[in-house]
N, C-alpha and C positions, 0 to 999 in steps of 0.2 A: 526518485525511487519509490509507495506506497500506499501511502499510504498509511500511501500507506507511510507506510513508516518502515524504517529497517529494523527489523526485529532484535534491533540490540539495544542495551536498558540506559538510563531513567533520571529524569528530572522533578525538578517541584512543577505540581500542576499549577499553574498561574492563572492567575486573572485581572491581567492587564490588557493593555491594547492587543498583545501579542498574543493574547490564549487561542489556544485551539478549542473549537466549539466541535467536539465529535458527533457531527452529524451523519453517525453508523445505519440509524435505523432505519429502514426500507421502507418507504411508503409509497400506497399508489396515489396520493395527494399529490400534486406540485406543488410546494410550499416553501415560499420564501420568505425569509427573517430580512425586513426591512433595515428592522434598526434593533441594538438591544440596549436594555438598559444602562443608563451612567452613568456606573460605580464611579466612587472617587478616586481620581487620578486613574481616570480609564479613559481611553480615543475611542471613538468607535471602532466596534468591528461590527463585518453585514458575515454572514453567513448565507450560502443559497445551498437548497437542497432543489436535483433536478430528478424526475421520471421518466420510466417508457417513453410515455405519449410523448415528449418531449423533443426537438431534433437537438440533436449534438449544439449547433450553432447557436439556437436561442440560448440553453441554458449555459453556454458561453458568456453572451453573449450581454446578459443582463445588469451580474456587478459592473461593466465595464459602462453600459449606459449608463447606469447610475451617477457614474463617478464622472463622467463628461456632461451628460445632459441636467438640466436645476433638477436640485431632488423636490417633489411634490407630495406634502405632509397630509398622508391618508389616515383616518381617523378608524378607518379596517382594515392597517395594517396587518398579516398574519403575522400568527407564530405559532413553533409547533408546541401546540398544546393540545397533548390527547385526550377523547372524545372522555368523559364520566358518561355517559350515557348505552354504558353497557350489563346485556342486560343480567351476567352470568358473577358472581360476584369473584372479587382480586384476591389470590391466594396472600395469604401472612403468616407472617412466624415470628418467631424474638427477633431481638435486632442482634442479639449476639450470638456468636459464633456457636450452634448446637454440639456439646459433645458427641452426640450421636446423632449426625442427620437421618439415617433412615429409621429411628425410632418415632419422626416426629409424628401426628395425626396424619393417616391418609386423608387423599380427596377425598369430599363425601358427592354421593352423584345425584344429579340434579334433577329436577325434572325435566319432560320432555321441552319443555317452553324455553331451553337452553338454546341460545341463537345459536345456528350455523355456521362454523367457523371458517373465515376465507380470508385469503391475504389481505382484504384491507382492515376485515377486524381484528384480526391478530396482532399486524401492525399500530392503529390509533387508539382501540379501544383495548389491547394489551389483555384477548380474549383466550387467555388459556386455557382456564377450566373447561368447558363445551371441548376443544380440541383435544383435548389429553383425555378426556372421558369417553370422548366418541373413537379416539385410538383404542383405546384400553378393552371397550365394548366392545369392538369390530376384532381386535385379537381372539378376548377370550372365546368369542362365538365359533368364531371360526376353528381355532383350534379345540376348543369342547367336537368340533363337527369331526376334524380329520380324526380325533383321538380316537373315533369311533368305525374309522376306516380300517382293514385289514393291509393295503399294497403299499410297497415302497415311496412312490409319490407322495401322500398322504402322511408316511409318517413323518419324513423330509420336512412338508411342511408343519406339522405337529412341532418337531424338535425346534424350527426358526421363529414361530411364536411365541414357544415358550420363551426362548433368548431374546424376542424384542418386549416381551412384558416385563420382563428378570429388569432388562435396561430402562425401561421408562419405571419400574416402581425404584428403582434408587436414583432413578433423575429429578423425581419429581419435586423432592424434599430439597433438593438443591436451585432447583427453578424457583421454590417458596422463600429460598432463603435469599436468592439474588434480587428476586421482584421485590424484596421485604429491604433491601439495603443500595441498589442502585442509582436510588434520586439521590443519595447523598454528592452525584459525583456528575449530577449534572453541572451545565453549566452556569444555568443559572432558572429560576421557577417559569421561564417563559419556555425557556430549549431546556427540553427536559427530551437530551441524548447524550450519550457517550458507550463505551467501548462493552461495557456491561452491559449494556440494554441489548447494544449490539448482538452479541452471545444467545439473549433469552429469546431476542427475534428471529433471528437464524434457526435456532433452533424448534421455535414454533410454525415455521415455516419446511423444514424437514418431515415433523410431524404430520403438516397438510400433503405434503407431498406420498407421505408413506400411507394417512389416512386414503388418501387415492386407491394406490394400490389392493389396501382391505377391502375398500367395497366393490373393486373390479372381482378378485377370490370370494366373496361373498356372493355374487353375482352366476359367478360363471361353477365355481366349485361343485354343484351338482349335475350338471349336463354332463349330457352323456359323452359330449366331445371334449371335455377339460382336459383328459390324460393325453389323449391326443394330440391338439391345437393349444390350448392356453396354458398347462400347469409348465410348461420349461419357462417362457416367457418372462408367466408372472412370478416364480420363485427366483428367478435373476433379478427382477426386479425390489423384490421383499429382501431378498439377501442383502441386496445393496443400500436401501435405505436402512435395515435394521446395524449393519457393520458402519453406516452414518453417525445414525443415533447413538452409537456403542460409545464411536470416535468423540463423538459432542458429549458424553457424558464425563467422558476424561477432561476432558475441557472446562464441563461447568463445575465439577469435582478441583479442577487448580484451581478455579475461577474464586470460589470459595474460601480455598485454602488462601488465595492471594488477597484477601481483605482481612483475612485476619494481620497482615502487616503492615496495615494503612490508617491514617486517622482519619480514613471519612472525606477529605478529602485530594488524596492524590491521586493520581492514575499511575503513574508511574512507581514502580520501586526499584530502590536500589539493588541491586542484585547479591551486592554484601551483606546486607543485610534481613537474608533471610537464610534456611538452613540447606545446607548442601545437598541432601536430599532433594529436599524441594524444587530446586532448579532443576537439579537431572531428573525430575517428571517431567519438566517440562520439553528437555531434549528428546527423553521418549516417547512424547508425543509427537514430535517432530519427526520424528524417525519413523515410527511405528504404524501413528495412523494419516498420514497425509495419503496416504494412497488412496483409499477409501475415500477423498473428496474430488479426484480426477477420472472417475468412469461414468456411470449412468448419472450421476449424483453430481458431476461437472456444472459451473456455475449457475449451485440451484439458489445460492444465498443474495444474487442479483434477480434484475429484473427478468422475467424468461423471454422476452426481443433479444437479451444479449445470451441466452443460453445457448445457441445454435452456431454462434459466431467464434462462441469460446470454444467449442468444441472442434471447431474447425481448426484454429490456431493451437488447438492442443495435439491433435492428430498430425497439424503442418511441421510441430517443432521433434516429435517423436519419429516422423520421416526423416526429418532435418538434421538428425541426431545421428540417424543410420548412411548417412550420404556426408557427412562433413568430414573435411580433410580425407577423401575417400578418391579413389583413382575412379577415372568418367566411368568405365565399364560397371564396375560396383556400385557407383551413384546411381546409374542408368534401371540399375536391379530394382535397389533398393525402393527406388521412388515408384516404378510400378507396382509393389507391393504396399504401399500406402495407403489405399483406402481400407486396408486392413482396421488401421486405429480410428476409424468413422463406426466401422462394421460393428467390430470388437470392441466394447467398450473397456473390458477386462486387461484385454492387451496394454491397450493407451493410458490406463492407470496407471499399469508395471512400468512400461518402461518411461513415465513420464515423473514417476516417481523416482528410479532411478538415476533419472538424468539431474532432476534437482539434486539429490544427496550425490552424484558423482561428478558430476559437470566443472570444470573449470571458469575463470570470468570469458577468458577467449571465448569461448563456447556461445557465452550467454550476450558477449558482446558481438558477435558475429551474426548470431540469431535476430537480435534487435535491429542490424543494418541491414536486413533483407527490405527492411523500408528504404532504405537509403541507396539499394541497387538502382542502375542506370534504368533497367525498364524498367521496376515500379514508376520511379521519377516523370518516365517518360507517360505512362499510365496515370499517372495523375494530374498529368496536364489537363486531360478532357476533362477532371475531376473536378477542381479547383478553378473557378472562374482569371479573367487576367485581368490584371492593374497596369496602370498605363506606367508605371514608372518598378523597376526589377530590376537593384542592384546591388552587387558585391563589389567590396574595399576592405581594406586595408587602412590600420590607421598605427602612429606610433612611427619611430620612439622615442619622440622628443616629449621631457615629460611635461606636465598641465598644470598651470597656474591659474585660480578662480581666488580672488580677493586674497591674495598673499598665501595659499594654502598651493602646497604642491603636491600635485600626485605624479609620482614616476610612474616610468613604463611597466612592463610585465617582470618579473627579475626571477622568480623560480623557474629551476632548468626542469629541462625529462630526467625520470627518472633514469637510476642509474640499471645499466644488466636487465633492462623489463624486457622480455619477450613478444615480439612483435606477433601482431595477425597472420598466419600463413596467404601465401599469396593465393592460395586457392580458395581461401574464403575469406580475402579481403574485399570485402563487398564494393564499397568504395569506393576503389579505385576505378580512374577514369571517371569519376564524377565532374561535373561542371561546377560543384563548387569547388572552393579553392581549401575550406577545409571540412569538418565533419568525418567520419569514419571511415578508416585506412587511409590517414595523413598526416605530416606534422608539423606541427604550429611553428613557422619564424619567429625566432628570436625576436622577442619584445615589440613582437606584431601583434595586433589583434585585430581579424575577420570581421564585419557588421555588414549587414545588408538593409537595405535600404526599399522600403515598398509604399507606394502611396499611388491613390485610386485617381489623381490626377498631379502633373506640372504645376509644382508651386513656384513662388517668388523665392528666389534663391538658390534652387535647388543646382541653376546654371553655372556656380561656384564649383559645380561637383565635375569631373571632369564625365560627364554622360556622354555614351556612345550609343550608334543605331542599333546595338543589340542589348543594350539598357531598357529599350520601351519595349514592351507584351503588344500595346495597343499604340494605333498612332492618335496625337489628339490636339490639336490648336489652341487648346485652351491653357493659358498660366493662373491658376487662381491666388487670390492672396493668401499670405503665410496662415494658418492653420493655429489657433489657440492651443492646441492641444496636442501631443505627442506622447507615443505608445512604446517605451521601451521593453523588450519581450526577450528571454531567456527559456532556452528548450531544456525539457527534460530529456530523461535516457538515460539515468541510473549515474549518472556523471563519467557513462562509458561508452555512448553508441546516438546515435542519429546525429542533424544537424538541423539549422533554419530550415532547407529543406523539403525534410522530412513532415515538418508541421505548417507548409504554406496552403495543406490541406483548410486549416482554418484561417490563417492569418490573411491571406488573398480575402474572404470573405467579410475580417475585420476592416481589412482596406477597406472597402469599397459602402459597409454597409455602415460605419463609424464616420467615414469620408476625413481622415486624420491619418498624417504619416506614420508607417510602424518602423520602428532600427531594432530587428531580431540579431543577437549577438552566437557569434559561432565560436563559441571557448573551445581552446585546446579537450582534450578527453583523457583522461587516462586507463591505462595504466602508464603509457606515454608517459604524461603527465598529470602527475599523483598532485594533491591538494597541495598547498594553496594555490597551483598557477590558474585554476577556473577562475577561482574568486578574484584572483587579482587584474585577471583580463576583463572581466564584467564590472569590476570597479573602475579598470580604466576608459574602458568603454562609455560609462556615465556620467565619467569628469569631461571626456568628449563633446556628448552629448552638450551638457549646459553649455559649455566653450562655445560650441558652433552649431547654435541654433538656428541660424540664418540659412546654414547651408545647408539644412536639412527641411525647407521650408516650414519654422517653426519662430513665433514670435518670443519663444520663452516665457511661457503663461503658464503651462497646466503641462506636468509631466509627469504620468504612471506608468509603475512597473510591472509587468504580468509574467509569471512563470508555471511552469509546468512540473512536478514531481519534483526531479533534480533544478529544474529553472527554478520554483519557486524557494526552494532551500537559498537559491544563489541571492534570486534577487533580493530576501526577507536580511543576508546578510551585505550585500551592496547596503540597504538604508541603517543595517546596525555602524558599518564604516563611513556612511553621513554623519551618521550621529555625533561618531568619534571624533571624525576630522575638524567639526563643526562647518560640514561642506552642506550644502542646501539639502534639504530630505526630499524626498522626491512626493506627491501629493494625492496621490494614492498606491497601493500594491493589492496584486490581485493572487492569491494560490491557489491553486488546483490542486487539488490530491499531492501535499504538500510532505516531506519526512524533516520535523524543524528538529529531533532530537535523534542524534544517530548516538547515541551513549547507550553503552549496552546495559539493558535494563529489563525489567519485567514487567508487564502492562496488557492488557486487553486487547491491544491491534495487533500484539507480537502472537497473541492465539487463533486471532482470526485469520493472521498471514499464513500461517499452517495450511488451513483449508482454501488458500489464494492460488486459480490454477496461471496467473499470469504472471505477479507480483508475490513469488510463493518466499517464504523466510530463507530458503538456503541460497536462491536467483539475490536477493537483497545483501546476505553476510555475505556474499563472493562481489560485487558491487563496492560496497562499502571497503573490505578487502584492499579492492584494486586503488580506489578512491583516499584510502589512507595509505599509500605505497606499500602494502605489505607484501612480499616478493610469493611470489605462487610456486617457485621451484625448490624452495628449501625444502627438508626433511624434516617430517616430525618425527625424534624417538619418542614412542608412546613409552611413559614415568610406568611404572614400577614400584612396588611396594619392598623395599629393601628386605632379602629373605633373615639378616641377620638380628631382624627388629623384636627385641624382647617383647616377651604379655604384658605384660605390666604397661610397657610402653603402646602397646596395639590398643589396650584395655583405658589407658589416656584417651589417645586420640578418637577412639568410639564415643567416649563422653563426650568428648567435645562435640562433637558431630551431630549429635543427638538433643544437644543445647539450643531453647527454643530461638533463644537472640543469637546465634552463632554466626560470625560471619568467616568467610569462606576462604578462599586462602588468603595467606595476609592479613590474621586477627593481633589483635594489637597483644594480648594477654598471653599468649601463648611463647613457649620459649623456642627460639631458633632454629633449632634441631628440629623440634615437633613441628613446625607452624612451614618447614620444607616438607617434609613428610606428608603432610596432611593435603600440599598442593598438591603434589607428586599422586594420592591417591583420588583427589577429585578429578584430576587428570587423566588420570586410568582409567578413571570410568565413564567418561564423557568418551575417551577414547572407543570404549567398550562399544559405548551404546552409536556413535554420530559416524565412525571408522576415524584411523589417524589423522586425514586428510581436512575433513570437518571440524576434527578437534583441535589439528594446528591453528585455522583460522579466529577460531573463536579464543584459542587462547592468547593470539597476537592481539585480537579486536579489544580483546576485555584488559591486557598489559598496556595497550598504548595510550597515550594521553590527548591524543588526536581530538575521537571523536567525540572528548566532554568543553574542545575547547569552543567557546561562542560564535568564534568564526566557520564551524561546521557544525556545531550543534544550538541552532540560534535561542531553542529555550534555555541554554543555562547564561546568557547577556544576564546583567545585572537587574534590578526593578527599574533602578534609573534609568536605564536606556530604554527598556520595554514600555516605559509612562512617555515616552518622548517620539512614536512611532506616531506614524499617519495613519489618517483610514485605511483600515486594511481588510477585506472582503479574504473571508476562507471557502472553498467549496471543497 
């Protein structure tokens, strides 16, 4: 699932083998962290950050060399260490919490010898001051100019610059006060990134994008064609980056507020423990302004190669919206009116916002198996090179014995009364796999598939048939030191092997090593534990019948995707346990190892995520903790019969800087229902009933704090006892 991460709270930051290195910040470097330092009772971890220029496959592509081919000890190693050679100097301020951030000193402005600010120095050399000045210049100029104009046009845009200076002079003191306290939370003096930095880059990257715009209105604002040809354009434009800004200053405004409940260093907080309030800013941000980051302003916090693509899949999913579960006539409609949210960019925010804050998991799992339709599959054949050896099995359910240690079969059932995919957009179906999306997993079976770029020794054990081989080929080679076990993402609700032989065909061939991609049940189907436990048995397989997989049993890593990497990170936490072999390296990808609902830096930036957005993640996680999607929520109610005295209680409390939220220990019975019932109400308020049942089932159940789903809260013990492990 994120990244991301699912936008639900919070663990101790760690720094063990297992930490996550938030490598958030955006640069046009390619730079990758070879090795990092080795703290005591630390494994390695590699970290890679990839770029643009970059293909998909390399930057794939590298932890996994790493980890197969001898590492070779380079004495210019990178790391990301930002440039000091810049030339504009670094905003500061106290380290502690300003009572009044906007009283602090303004910017003072520079001279003209202020470098030029551009994506890559904003990013390395962390060049605010020149970009917030040359913003701030190019406002007030301009608007000094319209103020001076008599016609509607002009005042129009009079009144939208005044509103984007209003916004950046209360942002600024908060951008001084993040840059002034975010190294506390790196990961360590070499990787100096995480979730904060994230924030202040995004958002100096907004500023270059909206600085654009000023000097196109500075440019064109006196011809005598502007009212004509350019002024509709560019104040669509202006609108929309300054209602950006606005949105990002709410952001850096928590962002703030959420260090004052941190010691410097966690990223995560607890959600109890901070004030009830406070949280539902942060629902209102969610609600409020996420629209503002899916129109012109659409994947501007990425590289802009990917800007054009995400707009395309944001426009695909808002057609997709208006045709699903829809009779062919209506679909037929709908979908000729679709280039509409290309056209319109205004359109494809609304209702793309919409569909987040209203959308069911169906929806979003139905959405995600448009990969997994018969013709894409079939269209990605020309796509994905062939390997000589493509197959699907079935293994189980006799359980697995390795040195006296037993792993049984799969034994969590489907869920119970889950609502299935409508057959009109069960994508799936009629797939040529046997499972993946719109299907359901036998009983104490589990799905693997089997791909390697040539005929090993062994593999003839497997019962292969003539529609097994892509390619035909003579060749047997000898078994293979090395073996690639792989776990697909998909929110733990959608795609399948597949779906991702887009890259794994190329790891064949270009690794020249067996891969065993594992196709887990899904749910809402099947709700947690049965993934974990089909992937665990999958890898007790695995070592059992090395041979037959043409594999000598030497060298065996695990690579996952989003949801795969959550899997695989707890597959080697039940090595641990079992005292079953640990596997010898893992690889994540855009990993979520903490679904505990919590407050943190990714869960703000998934707001503005037009793919991986925070409501797409809680309805995910949701299905993935079996929470039933057709119950009722009565939205709580503040009992009318509740005396002052007693309203005039619970205000204090509320209002109490350590206050934790429902469920405080100090509070008496009566009151401490109460006090739910009204943070309830108001989440209600603000997310609608339907968003605030989920969140209230997510934050009651005890699911997602447990290790087996949420791999950072494992013990230190087990987390000192992991393999190399590569985060990307």
């Amino acid at each position: 699932m994120t990244s991301t991460a699912v936008p639900l709270p919070a663990c101790e930051y760690r720094k063990y083998s297992f930490s996550i290195a938030n490598n958030d910040e955006l640069s046009s470097n390619d730079e990758t962290i070879n090795s990092i330092p080795n703290y005591s009772s630390m494994s390695p971890v590699h970290t890679t950050k990839s770029n643009e220029n970059s293909s998909t496959s390399s930057s794939f592509f590298k932890p996994i060399t790493k980890l197969i081919l001898p590492t070779r000890t380079d004495s210019k190693s990178s790391s990301f260490i930002p440039s000091s050679s810049d030339s504009s100097p670094k905003m500061r301020s106290s380290t502690t919490i300003p009572s009044d951030l906007n009283h602090l000193p303004r910017l003072q402005k520079k001279t003209s010898t202020a470098m030029i600010p551009t994506p890559e120095t904003i990013d390395v050399n962390l060049n605010f001051d020149a970009t917030y000045l040359q913003v701030r210049e190019l406002a007030t100029i301009n608007c000094g100019y319209f103020s001076q104009q008599k016609n509607d046009i002009c005042r129009k845009f009079e009144r939208l610059l005044t509103q984007l200076l209003h916004s950046l002079e209360l942002t600024l003191p908060l951008i001084r006060y993040l840059i002034d306290n975010f190294h506390h939370f790196d990961y360590s003096p070499e990787i100096r990134a995480n979730g904060y930095r994230t924030l202040v880059v995004s958002h100096g990257h907004a500023c270059l994008r909206t600085l654009d715009i000023l000097r196109q209105v500075d440019g064109k604002r006196a011809g005598i064609l502007f009212n004509l040809m350019h002024s509709s354009k560019l104040f669509q434009d202006l609108d929309c980056w300054t209602k950006v800004l606005t949105s990002m200053q709410h952001m850096l405004s928590f962002a703030v507020q959420m260090l004052g409940f941190t010691d410097k260093k966690c990223l995560y907080i607890d959600a109890t423990q901070v004030p009830m309030d406070l949280e539902l800013d942060y629902f209102k941000i969610v609600a409020f302004d996420s629209e503002n980051f899916f129109g012109r302003a659409c994947g501007f916090q990425f590289a802009q190669s990917l800007e054009t693509m995400i707009t395309f899949i944001l426009a695909g999913l808002a057609a997709y919206h208006e045709t699903y579960n829809r009779s062919i006539p209506f679909a037929a409609a709908s979908l000729a009116t679709a280039p509409k949210y290309i056209i319109f960019p205004e359109q494809r925010a609304a209702k793309c916002s919409a569909i987040f804050r209203d959308c069911d998991y169906l929806f979003c799992k139905s959405f995600w198996n448009l990969v997994d339709h018969d013709f894409i599959k079939r269209g990605s054949r020309y796509i994905a090179p062939n390997v000589t050896v493509s197959k699907y099995f079935r293994i189980g359910p006799q359980p697995i014995e390795i040195d006296s240690i037993v792993i049984p079969p799969p034994a969590a059932s489907a869920g119970v009364d889950e609502p299935n995919e409508l057959p009109s957009s069960n994508i799936g179906s009629g797939s040529d796999s046997p499972t993946g999306s719109g299907t359901m997993q036998s009983k104490q079976l589990v799905s693997i598939k089997l791909l390697s770029h040539e005929m090993r020794e062994g593999m003839d054990k497997l019962p292969l048939k003539k529609s097994d081989f892509e390619t035909s080929s003579k060749k047997i080679l000898p078994m293979s030191d090395q073996l690639l076990m792989h776990v697909h993402g998909g929110g733990f609700i959608a795609t399948s092997s597949t779906t991702h032989e887009v890259y794994l065909k190329p790891w064949a061939l270009g690794l020249e090593i067996p891969i065993v991609s594992v196709d887990y049940s899904l749910a809402p189907e099947y709700p947690f534990p049965r993934a974990v436990e089909e992937c665990f048995y999958a890898y007790a397989w695995i070592l059992k019948n090395a041979s037959k997989l043409g594999w000598t049993g030497k060298t065996l890593l695990l690579v996952g995707d989003s949801a795969g990497g959550n899997l695989i990170t707890i597959v080697t936490i039940k090595a641990i346990e079992a005292g079953l072999r640990k596997p010898d390296g893992i690889i994540c990808f855009y990993t979520p190892f903490l679904l505990r609902y919590s407050i943190s830096p990714s869960r703000l930036m998934a707001v503005m995520d037009p793919l991986l957005n925070t409501s797409f993640l809680w309805r995910c996680l949701a299905a993935y903790a079996g929470i039933k999607s057709d119950d009722e929520l009565v939205s709580p109610t503040v009992s009318g019969n509740s005396t002052p005295e007693k309203q005039r209680k619970i205000d204090s409390k509320r209002v109490s800087p350590n206050q934790i939220v429902p469920g405080e220990e100090d509070i008496s019975e009566p009151i401490k229902l109460e006090v739910k019932d009204i943070y309830y109400a108001r989440l209600a308020e603000i997310m609608g009933s339907h968003q605030a049942y989920f969140l209230r089932k997510l934050r009651e159940s005890p699911l997602p704090s447990h290790h087996h789903m949420s791999p950072l809260c494992a013990s230190d013990d087990i987390l000192r006892q992991f393999p190399t492990t590569h985060l990307v």
